[in-house]
C-alpha positions as CSV (number, residue, x, y, z in Angstrom):
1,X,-50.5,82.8,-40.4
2,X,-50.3,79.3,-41.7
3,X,-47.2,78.1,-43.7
4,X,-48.4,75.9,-47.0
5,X,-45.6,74.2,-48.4
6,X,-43.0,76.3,-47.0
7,X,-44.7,79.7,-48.5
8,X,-47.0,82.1,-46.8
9,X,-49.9,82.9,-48.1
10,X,-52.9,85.0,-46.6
11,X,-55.8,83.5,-45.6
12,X,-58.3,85.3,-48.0
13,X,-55.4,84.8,-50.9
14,X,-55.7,81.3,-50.2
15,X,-59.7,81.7,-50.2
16,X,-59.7,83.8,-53.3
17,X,-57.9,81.1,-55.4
18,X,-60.0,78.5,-54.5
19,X,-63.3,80.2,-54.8
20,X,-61.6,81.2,-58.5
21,X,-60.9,77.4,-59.0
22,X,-64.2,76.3,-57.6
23,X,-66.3,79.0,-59.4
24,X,-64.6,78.0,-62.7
25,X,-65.5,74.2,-62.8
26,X,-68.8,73.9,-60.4
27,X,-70.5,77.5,-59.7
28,X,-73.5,75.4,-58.4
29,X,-71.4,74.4,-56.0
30,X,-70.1,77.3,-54.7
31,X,-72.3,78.2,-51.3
32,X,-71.8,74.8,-50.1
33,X,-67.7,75.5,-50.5
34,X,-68.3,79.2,-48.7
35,X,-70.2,77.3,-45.8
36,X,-67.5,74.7,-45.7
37,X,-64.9,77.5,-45.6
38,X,-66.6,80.0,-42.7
39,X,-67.2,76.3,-40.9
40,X,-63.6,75.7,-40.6
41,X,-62.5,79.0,-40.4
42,X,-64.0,79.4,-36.9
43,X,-63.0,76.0,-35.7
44,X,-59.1,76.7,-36.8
């Protein structure tokens, strides 16, 4: 569990929110963001 500016927050809560954000201002976007995610989600 990672601590973000001194509050814990779930992995996929984190996830959610930013695919929210991300899906909100650049939808095209969004599979590159999902690959960049799984990408650093194995290597963490």
């Amino acid at each position: 569990m990672n601590n973000i500016g001194g509050c814990e927050m779930k992995k996929e809560e984190i996830i959610k929110f930013f695919l929210d954000t991300v899906t909100e201002f650049e939808p095209e976007k969004l599979e590159e963001y999902i690959a960049e995610i799984k990408k650093n989600s194995h290597s963490s």
